[in-house]
N, C-alpha and C positions, 0 to 999 in steps of 0.2 A: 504494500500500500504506500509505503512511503515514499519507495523508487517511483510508482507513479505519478505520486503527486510531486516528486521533485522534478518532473518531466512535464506537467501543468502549469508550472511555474513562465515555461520560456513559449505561453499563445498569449494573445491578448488580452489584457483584462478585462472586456468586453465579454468573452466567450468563457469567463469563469462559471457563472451558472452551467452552460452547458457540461464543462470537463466535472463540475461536482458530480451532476446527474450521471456523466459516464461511468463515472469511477463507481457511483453506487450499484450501476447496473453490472459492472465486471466482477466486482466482487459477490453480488448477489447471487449471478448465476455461479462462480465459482466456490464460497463459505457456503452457500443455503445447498445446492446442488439442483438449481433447479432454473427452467426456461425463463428468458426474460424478452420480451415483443418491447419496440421503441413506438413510436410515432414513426411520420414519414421524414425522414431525416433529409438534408441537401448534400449535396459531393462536401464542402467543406466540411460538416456535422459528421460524418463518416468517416471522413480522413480524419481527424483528429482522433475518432475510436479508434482508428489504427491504431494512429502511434501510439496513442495510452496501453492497449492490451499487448504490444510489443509482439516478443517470442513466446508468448506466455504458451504453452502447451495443454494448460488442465482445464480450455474454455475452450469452446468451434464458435465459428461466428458465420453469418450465412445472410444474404439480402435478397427482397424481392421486392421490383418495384410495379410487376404485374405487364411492362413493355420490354422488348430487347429494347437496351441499351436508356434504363429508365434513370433520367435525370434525381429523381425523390423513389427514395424507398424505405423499405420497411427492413427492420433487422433484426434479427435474430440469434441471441449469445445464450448458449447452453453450455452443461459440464460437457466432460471431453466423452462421458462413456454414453450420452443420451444421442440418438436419431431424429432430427430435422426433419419435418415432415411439412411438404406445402401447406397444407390445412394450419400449421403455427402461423404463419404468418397474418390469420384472421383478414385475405385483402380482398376483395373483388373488383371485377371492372363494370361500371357501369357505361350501359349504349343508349344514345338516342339518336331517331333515324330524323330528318327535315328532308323535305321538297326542293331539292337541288335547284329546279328551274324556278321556282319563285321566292325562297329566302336564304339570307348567306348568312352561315353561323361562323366564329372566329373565336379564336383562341381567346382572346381578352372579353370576347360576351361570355363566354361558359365562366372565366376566372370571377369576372364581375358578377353574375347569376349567383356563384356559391359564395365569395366573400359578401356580399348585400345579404344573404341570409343566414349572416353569421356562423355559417359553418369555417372551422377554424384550421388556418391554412396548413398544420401538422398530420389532422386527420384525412388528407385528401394527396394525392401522388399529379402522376403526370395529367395533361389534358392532352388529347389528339384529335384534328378533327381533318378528315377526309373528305373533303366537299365535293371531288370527284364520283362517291359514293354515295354521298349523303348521310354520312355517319359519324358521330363524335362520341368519344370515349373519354373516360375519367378512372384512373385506379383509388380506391376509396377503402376504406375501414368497414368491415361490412357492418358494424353495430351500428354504423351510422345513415346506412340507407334509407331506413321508416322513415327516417327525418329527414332526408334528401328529397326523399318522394314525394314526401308529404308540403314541403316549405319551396320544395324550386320544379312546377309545375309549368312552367313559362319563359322560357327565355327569349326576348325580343319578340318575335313574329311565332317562333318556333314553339310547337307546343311540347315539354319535356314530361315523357312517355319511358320513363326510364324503365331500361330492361337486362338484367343480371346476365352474363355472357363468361364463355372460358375463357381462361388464358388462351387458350389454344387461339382465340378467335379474336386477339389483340388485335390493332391495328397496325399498318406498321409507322415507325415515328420515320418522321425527314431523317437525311442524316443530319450530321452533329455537326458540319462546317470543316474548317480542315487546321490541321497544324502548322504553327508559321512560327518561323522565329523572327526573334526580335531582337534589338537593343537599346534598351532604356536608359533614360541618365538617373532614371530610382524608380522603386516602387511604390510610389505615388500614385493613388488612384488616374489623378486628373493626366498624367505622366503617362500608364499607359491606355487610358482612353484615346489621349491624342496620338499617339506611338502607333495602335492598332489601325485607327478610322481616318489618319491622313487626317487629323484638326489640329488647329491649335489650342494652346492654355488658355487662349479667353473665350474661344467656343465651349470648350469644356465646360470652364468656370459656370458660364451662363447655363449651361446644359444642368449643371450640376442644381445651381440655386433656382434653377427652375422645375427641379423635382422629376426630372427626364432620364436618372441615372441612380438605376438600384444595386445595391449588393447583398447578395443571396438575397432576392426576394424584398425585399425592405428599400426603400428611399434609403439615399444616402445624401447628407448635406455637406460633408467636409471634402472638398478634393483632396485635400493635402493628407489622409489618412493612407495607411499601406494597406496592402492588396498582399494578397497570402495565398499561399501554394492550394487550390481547386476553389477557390472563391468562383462565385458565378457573376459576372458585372455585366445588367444588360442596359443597353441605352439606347431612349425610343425613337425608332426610327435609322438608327444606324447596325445594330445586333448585337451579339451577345459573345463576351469574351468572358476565358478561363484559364486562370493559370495555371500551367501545368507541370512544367519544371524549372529548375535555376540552374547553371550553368558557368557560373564563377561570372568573371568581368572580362572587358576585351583590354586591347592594349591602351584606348583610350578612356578605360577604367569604365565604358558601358557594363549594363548588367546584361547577362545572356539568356532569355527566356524563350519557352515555348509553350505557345498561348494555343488554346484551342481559338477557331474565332466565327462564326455564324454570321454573315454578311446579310442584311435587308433591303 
């Protein structure tokens, strides 16, 4: 316990609630001996369970975000002698079909739809929507469906007809953009926002204090904060970067990164 928490010491103190939560959950599953289910976690939220559970051997650790290649998922840390079973995971995906030729559903009406009825953005995973199809997916908590059904009935035009679906019969997600290196003069959010999208510091800036640029999910107001190895930074209108690894410095003391990056 102490090794971990001396290894909690060097994320941000931002994210100490989260590393508390982690640690209770490693140790749970590992003193109690018994399964422990998260929320929908984000790549950064995840990565950090990494590093906290280390090499540790007498826990399995296992994720399902209910999509290939699912941004938000669910996790699952058990002892080492216990079997992982889909059904731990408690996730399902929910479907609803719209009239391709008369209304258009979008990623941000389905996000709007569930945040406006308070459903709380832990208990809900990826959104997908296939307009070629006429079909949009949601991976969701299943204890939380009665009340998805019941409170988001309506989306825009659309009327939400929700209907419980396998995995098997996910959608499949866009890809994911591509990897690009980079080199930044720091990791400064606003730094490499302009690095990534070809802008400057005072487009950013303006970007930023006009609430246009979130990380993991959340508005972010300070450009000048750091940006941390699978943070999710998306920014509206331009897409969606991730950083992915670090790379020492070049000779003109750049940093050396490689960003995932999703172009709009």
């Amino acid at each position: 316990m102490a090794a971990n928490q001396a290894v909690a010491q060097h994320f941000a103190e931002e994210e100490g609630p989260f590393i508390a939560q982690a640690l209770d959950w490693i140790e749970t599953a590992a003193n109690d001996y018994r399964l422990v289910l998260t929320d929908f976690l984000n790549p950064r939220e995840r990565h950090i369970l990494t590093i906290l559970i280390g090499d540790r051997t007498d826990i399995k650790v296992s994720e399902n975000g209910g999509f290939d290649r699912s941004e938000k998922a669910r996790v699952v840390l058990a002892p080492e002698f216990m079997v992982i079973e889909d059904s731990d995971f408690d996730l399902a995906i929910l479907e609803l079909s719209f009239a391709k030729k008369f209304v258009t559903l979008r990623h941000k009406d389905l996000l709007g739809a569930f945040l406006a009825a308070g459903v709380d953005r832990a208990t809900f995973g990826d959104m997908v929507v296939d307009e070629a199809a006429g079909k949009a997916q949601v991976a969701v908590q299943k204890r939380y469906i009665p009340f998805i059904r019941q409170e988001i009935d309506q989306i825009g035009k659309v009327a939400a007809n929700w209907q419980e679906v396998l995995q098997s019969e996910a959608l499949v997600k866009e890809e994911e953009g591509e990897e690009v290196f980079l080199l930044l003069p720091s990791l400064r959010l606003d730094a490499a926002v302009a690095t990534a999208f070809g802008l400057s510091r005072s487009q950013v800036k303006d970007m930023v204090e006009g609430g246009l640029v979130a990380v993991n999910w959340s508005k972010e107001t300070d450009g000048t904060r750091s940006i941390r190895l699978k943070d999710v930074i998306s920014v509206r209108k331009q897409g969606r970067i991730s950083l992915q690894s670090l790379a020492g410095h070049s000779k003109r003391d750049k940093i050396k990164a490689v960003f995932q990056i999703i172009r709009r």
